[in-house]
C-alpha positions in Angstrom: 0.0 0.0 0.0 3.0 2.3 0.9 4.9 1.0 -2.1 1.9 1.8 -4.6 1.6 5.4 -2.6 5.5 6.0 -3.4 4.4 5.2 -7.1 1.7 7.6 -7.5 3.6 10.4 -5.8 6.7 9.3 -8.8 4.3 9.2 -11.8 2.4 12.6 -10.3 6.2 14.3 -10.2 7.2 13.1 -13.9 4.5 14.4 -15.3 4.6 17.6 -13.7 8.3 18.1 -14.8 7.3 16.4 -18.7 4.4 19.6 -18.2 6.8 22.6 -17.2 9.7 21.1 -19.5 6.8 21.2 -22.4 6.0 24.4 -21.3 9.8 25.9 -21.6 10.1 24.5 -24.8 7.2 26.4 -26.2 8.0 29.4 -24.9 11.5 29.3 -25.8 10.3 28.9 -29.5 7.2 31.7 -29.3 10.5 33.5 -28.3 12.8 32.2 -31.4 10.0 33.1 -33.9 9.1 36.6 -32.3 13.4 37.2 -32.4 13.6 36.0 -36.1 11.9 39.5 -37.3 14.0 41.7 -35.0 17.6 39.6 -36.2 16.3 39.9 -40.0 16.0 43.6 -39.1 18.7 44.6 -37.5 20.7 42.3 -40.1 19.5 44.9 -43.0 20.3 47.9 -41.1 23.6 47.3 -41.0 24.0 45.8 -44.4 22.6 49.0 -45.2 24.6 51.3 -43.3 27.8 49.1 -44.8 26.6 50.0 -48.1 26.1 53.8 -47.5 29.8 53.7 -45.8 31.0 52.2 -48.5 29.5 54.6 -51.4 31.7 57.7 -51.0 29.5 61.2 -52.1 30.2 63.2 -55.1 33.0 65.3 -55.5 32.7 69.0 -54.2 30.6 71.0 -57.1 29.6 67.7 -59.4 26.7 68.2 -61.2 23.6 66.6 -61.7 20.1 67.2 -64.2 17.4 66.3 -62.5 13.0 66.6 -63.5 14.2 66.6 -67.2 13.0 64.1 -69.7 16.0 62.3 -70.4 19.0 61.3 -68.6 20.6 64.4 -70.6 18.1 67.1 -70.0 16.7 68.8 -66.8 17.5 71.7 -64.1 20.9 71.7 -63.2 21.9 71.1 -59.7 25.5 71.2 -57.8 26.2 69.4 -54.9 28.0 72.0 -52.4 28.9 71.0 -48.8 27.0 67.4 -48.1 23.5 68.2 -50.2 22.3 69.0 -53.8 21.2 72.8 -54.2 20.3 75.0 -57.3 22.9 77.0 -58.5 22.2 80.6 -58.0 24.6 81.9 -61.2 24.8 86.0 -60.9 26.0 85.1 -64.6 25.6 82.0 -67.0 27.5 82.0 -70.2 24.5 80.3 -71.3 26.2 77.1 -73.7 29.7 77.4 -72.6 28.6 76.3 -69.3 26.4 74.1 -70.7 28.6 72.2 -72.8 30.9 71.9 -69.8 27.8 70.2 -67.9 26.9 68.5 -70.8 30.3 66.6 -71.2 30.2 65.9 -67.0 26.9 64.1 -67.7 28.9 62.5 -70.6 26.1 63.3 -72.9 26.5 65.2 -76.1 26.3 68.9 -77.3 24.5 71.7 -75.7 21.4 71.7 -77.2 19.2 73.6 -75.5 19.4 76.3 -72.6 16.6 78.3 -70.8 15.8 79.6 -67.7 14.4 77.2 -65.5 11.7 77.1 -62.5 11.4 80.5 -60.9 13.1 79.6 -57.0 11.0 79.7 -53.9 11.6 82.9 -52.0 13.8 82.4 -49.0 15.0 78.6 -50.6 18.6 77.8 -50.4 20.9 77.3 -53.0 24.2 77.9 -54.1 25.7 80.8 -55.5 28.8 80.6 -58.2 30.9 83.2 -59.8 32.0 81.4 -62.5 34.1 81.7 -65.8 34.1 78.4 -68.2 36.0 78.3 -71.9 33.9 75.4 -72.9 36.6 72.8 -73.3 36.8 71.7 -69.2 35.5 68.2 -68.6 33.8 69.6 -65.6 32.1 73.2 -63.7 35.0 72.6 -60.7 37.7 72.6 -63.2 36.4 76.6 -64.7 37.5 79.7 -63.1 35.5 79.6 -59.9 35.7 83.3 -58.8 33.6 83.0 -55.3 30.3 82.1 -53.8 28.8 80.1 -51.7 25.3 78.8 -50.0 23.0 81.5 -49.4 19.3 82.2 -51.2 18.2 82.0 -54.4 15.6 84.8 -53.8 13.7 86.0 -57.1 16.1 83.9 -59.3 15.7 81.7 -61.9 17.1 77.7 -62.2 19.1 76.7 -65.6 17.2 74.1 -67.7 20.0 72.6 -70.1 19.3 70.0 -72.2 22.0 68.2 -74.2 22.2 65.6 -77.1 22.1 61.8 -75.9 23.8 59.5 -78.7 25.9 62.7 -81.1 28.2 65.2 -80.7 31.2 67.6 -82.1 34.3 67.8 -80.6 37.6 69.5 -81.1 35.9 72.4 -83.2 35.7 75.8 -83.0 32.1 76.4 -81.8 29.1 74.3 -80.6 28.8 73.5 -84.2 31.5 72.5 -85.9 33.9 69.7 -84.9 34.7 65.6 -85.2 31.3 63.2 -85.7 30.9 61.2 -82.6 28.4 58.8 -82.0 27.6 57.2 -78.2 27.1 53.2 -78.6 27.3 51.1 -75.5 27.9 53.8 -72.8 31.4 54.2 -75.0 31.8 57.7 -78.2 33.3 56.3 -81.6 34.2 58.6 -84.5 32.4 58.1 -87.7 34.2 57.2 -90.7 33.8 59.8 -93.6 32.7 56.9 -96.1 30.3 55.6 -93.7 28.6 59.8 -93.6 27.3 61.5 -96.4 25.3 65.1 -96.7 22.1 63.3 -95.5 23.9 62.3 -92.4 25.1 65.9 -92.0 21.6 67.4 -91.9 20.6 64.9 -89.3 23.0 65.7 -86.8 22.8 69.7 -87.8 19.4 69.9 -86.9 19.5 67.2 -84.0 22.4 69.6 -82.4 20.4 72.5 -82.9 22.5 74.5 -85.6 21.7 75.2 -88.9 22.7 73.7 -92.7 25.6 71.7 -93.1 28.3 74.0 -94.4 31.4 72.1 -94.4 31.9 68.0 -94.5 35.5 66.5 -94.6 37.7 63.7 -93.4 40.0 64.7 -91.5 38.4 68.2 -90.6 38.9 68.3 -87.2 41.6 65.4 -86.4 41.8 62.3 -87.1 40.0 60.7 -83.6 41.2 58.2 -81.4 40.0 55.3 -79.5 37.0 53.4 -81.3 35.7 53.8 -84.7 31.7 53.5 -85.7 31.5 50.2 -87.1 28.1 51.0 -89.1 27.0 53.0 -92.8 24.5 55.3 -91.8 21.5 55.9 -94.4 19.8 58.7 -93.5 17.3 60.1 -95.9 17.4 64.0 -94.3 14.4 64.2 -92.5 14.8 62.3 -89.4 15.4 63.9 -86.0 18.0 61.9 -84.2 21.1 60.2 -85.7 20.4 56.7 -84.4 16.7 56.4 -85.9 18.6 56.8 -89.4 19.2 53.0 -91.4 22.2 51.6 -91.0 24.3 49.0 -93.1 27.3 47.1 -92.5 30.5 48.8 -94.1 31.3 46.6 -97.3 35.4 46.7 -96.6 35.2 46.6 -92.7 38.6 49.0 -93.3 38.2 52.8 -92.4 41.7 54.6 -93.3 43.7 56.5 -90.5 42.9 59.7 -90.4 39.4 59.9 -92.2 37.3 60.6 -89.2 34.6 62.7 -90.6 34.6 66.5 -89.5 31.7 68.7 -90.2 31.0 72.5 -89.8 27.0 73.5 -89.3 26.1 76.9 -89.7 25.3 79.0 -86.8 21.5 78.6 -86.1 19.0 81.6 -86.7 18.2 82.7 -83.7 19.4 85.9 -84.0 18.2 89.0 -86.2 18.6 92.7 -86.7 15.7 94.4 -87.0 14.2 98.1 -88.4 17.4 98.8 -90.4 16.5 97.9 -93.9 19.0 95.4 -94.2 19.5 91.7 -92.5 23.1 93.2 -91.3 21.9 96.5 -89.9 18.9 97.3 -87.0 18.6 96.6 -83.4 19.9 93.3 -82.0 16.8 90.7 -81.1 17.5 87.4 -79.8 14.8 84.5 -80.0 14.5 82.8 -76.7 11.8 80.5 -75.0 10.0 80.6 -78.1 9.5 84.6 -79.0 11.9 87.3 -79.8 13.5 89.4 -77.3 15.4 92.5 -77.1 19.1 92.3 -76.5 20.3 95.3 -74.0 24.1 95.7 -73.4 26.1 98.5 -71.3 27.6 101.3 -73.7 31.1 99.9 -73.3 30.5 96.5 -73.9 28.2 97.3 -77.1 31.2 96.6 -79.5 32.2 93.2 -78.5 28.3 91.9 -78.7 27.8 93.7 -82.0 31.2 91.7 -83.3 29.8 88.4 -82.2 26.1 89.5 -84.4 27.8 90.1 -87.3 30.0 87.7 -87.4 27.3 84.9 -86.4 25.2 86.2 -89.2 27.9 86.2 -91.6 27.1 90.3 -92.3 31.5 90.9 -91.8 32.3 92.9 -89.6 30.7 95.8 -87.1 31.4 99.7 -89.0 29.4 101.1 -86.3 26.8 100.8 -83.4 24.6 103.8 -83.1 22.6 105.4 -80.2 18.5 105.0 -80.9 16.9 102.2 -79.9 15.3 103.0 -76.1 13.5 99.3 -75.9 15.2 97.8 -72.7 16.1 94.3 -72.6 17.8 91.2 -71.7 21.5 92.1 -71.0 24.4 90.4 -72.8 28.4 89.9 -72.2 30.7 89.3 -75.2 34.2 89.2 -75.3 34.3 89.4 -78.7 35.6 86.2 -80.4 32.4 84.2 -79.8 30.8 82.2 -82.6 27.3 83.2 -81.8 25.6 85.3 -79.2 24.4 82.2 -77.7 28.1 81.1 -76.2 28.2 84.9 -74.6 27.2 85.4 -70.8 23.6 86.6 -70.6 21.7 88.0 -67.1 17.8 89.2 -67.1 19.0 92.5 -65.7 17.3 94.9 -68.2 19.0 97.4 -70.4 18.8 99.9 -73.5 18.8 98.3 -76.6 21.2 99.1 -79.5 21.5 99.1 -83.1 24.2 97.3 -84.8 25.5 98.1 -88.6 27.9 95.6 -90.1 30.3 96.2 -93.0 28.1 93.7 -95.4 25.3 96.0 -95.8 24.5 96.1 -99.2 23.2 92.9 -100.8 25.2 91.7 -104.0 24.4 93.1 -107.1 23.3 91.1 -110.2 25.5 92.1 -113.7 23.9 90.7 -117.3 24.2 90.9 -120.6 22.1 91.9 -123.3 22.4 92.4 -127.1 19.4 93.4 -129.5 20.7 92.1 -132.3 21.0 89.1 -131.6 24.9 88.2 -131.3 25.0 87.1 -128.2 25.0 83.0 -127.2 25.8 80.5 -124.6 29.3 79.2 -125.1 31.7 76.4 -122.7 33.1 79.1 -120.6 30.0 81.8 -120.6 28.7 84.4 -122.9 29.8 85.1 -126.1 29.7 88.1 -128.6 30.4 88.0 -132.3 32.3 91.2 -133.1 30.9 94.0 -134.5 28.0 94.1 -132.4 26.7 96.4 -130.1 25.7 95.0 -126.3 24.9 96.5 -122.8 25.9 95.7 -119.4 22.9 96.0 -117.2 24.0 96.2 -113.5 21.1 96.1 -110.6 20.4 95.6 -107.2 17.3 94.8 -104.7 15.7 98.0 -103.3 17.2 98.8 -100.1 17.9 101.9 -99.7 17.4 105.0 -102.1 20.6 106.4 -104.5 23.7 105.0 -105.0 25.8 104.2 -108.4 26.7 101.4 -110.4 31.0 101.3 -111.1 31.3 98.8 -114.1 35.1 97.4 -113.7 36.9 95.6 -116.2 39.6 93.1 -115.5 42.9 93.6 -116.7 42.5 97.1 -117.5 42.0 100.5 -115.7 39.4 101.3 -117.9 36.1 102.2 -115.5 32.5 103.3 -116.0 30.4 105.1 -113.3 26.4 105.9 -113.9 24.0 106.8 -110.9 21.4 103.7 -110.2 17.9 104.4 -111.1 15.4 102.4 -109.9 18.2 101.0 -108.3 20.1 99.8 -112.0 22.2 101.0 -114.5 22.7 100.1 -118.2 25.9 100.3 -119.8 25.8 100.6 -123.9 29.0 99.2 -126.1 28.2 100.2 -129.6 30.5 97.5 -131.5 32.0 94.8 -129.9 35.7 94.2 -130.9 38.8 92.3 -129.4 39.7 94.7 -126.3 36.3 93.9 -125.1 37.0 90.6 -123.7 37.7 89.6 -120.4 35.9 89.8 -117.3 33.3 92.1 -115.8 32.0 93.2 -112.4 29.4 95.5 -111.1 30.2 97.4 -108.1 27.3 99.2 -106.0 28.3 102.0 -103.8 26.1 104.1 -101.6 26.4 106.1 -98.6 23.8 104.8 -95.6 23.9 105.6 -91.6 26.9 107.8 -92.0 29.2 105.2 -93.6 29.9 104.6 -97.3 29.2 101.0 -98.3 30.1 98.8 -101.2 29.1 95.1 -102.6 30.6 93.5 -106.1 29.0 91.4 -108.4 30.3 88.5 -109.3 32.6 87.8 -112.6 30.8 88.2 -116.4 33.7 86.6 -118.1 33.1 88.0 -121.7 34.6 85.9 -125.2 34.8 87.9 -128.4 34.6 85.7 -131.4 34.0 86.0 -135.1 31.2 86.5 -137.2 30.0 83.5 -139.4 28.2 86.0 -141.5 29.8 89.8 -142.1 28.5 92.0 -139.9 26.5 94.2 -142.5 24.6 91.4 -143.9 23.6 90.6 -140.5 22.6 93.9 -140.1 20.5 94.3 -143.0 18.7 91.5 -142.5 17.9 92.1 -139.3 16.3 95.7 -140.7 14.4 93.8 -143.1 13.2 91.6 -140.9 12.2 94.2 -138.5 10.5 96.2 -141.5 8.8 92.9 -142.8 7.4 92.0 -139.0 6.0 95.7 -139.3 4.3 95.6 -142.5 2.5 92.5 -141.7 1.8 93.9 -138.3 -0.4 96.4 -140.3 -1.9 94.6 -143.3 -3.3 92.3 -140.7 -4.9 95.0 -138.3 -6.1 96.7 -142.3 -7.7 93.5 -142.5 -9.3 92.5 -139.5 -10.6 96.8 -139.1 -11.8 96.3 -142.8 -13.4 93.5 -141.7 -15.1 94.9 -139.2 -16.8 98.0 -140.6 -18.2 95.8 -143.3 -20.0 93.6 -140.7 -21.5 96.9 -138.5 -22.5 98.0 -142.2 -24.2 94.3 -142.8 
C-alpha cells in the first residue's frame, strides 16, 4: 500500500516536470520566432549602413540634371557641402557652361538652354561666380571666382538640355567639330565613307544648328580610340542620328585619319531688325520661343555687335549707333564668340542698341544683253560676235534709295560710273571688238547711316569671237526683218478693221 503510494507520488512528479519542461520549450520557440523578425531587421540595417559607408558622395561642385526628360536634359543642380542645391549663377554664359555640364553628364552637345523654374523665395541654394571656356571636362575645373550657400531669392534655375547619342568635338564652336556617335555607354568617330550630306543634316538639326556648311575627313583630327562600325543611311528628315538606317561597311577598313569633320552653320536665332537690311537694326534674340530684345552696357556694345555680325555672316561691325530706347535682356561678349548664344547673358534689363555691319549692301546682279542678236551661250560663258553692239545692265534689290553702279573691267584700268535708277544701271557698247573681252563686275556703292558701303557682283567673263556671217549682212537682215514683221503687223490689223466695218454696215 506504501509501495503503490511512493508510485503515484513518482508518476504525479514526472508528469509535472514532462508539463513545465513542455512548457519551456514552447516558450523558448514563441520566443525564437518573435526574435527571427528583430535579427532579420537589424541584419539589414547594417548591411545598409555598410553599403552607404561604402558609397563615398560626389566630389565638391559635381553636377547633376534632375526633373528633365531624359538622362541628358533637366535643371541643373550642384552638390555643395553634403547636399544638392540649385545653382544661384549672378551670370551664365549660357552654352559654354552648358557644354561643360553637358560633357560631366557625358552626354553630347549643348542643345538647349533656358531659364528654369522661378526659385522659392527664402530657398537655399548655391551661388557661383564662374568663368568656363567650354573645353573643361567639368564646372569645378572653370575659373570659380567665389560664392557660396545662401538664397536664391527672385532667381531663376538653368534648364540645359544636351544631345544623348551625337556630338562635335575639337571644333571651334558648338557647331562644328569631329562626328561622334555614343554606342554602348562608350563615343566612336564616324568614318567619312560611312557619312554623307544626309547624315550631316541629321545631326545639324538634332544639335540644334543650322545647314551643313562644311563635310570632310580629317576636318577636325583624325579621332582616337574606337571607330563607328556601321554606314549610316539617313534620308534628311529624321530627327535623331540613331533612328537613321544603318548598313554594314562593305570593306570593314576605315583609313587613319578619315574621321569625318563637319561645320553647321550657326543657327538663326538671332536677327537685326528696323534697319533695312539683314546686317543692320537693333539686335533681337529668339528665346523660350519669342523674340526678345538684347540690351548691353555702352562699353560692352562693340564686342556683342562683333559676335552678331560675325554669327550672321554680315562681316564685320562699322558702327553701333545710339537709338533704340526698348530695354532688354543684357548680354556679355568678349568678342571672339561664334554666336551670341556662347556669350554670358543676365535678365537685368537694359537699353537696346542698333548694330550696322560692314556687309550691308546685298550683292548686285551684272547681265548681258544684245538686240541684235549676237549674243549666245558658249563652254566658258557668254559670247559676242564682233561687230556688235551690247549692254551691261547692273542692278540691285531696293534697299535703300541712291547709289551708283562702277562697271570694272579686269585687266585694265578702264572704269565706267552711272548713278542707279530704280536701283540699276545700263551700260551701252556700240560695237563689240577684241579689247572687249575679259571679265566684268558690277560694283554698287552708296552712302547709308553715315558710312559709305560697297558690294561687287560676281565675274561676267566675256569671249569675243567672229562672225560666221559679215557684220552688215547681218545687219540688213535684221532691218528687213524688223521692217517685214511691221508691214504684216499692219496689213493684218487693215484687214481685221476692214473686216469689221463691213460687218457693222451688214
Amino acid at each position: 500500500m506504501r509501495d503503490e503510494s511512493k508510485s503515484r507520488a513518482a508518476r504525479s512528479t514526472l508528469q509535472s516536470s514532462l508539463h513545465y519542461s513542455r512548457l519551456y520549450s514552447s516558450v523558448e520557440l514563441q520566443l525564437e520566432t518573435d526574435m527571427i523578425p528583430a535579427m532579420v531587421l537589424m541584419t539589414l540595417l547594417w548591411s545598409t549602413d555598410l553599403q552607404a559607408q561604402s558609397v563615398s558622395p560626389p566630389a565638391e561642385l559635381s553636377v547633376r540634371l534632375v526633373n528633365g526628360t531624359t538622362s541628358c536634359s533637366g535643371t541643373v543642380e550642384v552638390f555643395y557641402e553634403g547636399e544638392w542645391l540649385g545653382p544661384c549663377f549672378r551670370w551664365w554664359r549660357m552654352m559654354r557652361e552648358a557644354k561643360v555640364v553637358c560633357r560631366e553628364m557625358d552626354c553630347g552637345n549643348p542643345v538647349a538652354e533656358s531659364r528654369g523654374p522661378l526659385t522659392e523665395y527664402g530657398r537655399r541654394g548655391v551661388i557661383l561666380y564662374s568663368r568656363c571656356r567650354g573645353t573643361e571636362s567639368s564646372i569645378r575645373q572653370c575659373d570659380i571666382r567665389g560664392g557660396g550657400p545662401g538664397f536664391c531669392n527672385r532667381g531663376y534655375y538653368r534648364h540645359v538640355t544636351c544631345s544623348e547619342s551625337v556630338r562635335l568635338v575639337d571644333g571651334a564652336g558648338l557647331c562644328s567639330g569631329r562626328v561622334e556617335v555614343k554606342s554602348n555607354q562608350s563615343w566612336a568617330s564616324v568614318c567619312e565613307a560611312d557619312f554623307d550630306r544626309q547624315d550631316a543634316e541629321v545631326v545639324c538639326g538634332e544639335l540644334g544648328c543650322g545647314a551643313p556648311a562644311a563635310l570632310q575627313g580629317g576636318l577636325y583630327g583624325g579621332g582616337e580610340g574606337q571607330t563607328w562600325d556601321k554606314e549610316f543611311q539617313c534620308k534628311g528628315n529624321e530627327s535623331l542620328l540613331l533612328d537613321c538606317d544603318t548598313s554594314d561597311r562593305e570593306n570593314n577598313t576605315c583609313l587613319p585619319g578619315n574621321a569625318v569633320g563637319l561645320t553647321c552653320s550657326e543657327p538663326d536665332d538671332v536677327r537685326l531688325v528696323g534697319g533695312g537690311s539683314r546686317c543692320a537694326g537693333g539686335v533681337e534674340w529668339y528665346d523660350q520661343g519669342e523674340w526678345r530684345t538684347v540690351g548691353s552696357k555702352d562699353k560692352d556694345q562693340r564686342d556683342v555687335a562683333a559676335v552678331v555680325c560675325r554669327q550672321l555672316g554680315c562681316g564685320s561691325t562699322v558702327s553701333v549707333p545710339p537709338g533704340n530706347t526698348t530695354r532688354g535682356i543684357r548680354v556679355y561678349c568678349e568678342g571672339d564668340e561664334s554666336s551670341l548664344r556662347e556669350c554670358w547673358r543676365s535678365y537685368d534689363l537694359l537699353p537696346g542698341f542698333t548694330v550696322i555691319c560692314s556687309d550691308l549692301l546685298v550683292q548686285p546682279d551684272i547681265f548681258l544683253t544684245d538686240p541684235m542678236g549676237g549674243v549666245f551661250r558658249g563652254h566658258q560663258g557668254p559670247e559676242m560676235f564682233r561687230g556688235y553692239n551690247f549692254t551691261i545692265t547692273c542692278s540691285t534689290q531696293p534697299q535703300y534709295p541712291g547709289g551708283s553702279f562702277l562697271l570694272t573691267f579686269t585687266g585694265s584700268n578702264r572704269t565706267q560710273t552711272q548713278p542707279a535708277v530704280n536701283h540699276s544701271a545700263a551700260f551701252l557698247f556700240p560695237a563689240a571688238d577684241d579689247s572687249h573681252q575679259g571679265n566684268y563686275s558690277c560694283v554698287y556703292d552708296n552712302y547709308v547711316f553715315s558710312h559709305n558701303f560697297s558690294s561687287e557682283s560676281e565675274l561676267l567673263s566675256l569671249t569675243i569671237t567672229a562672225s560666221p556671217l559679215p557684220a552688215f549682212i547681218i545687219r540688213h537682215v535684221v532691218v528687213l526683218l524688223t521692217l517685214l514683221t511691221a508691214i504684216t503687223t499692219s496689213y493684218l490689223y487693215y484687214k481685221v478693221k476692214t473686216f469689221t466695218q463691213t460687218l457693222q454696215v451688214i
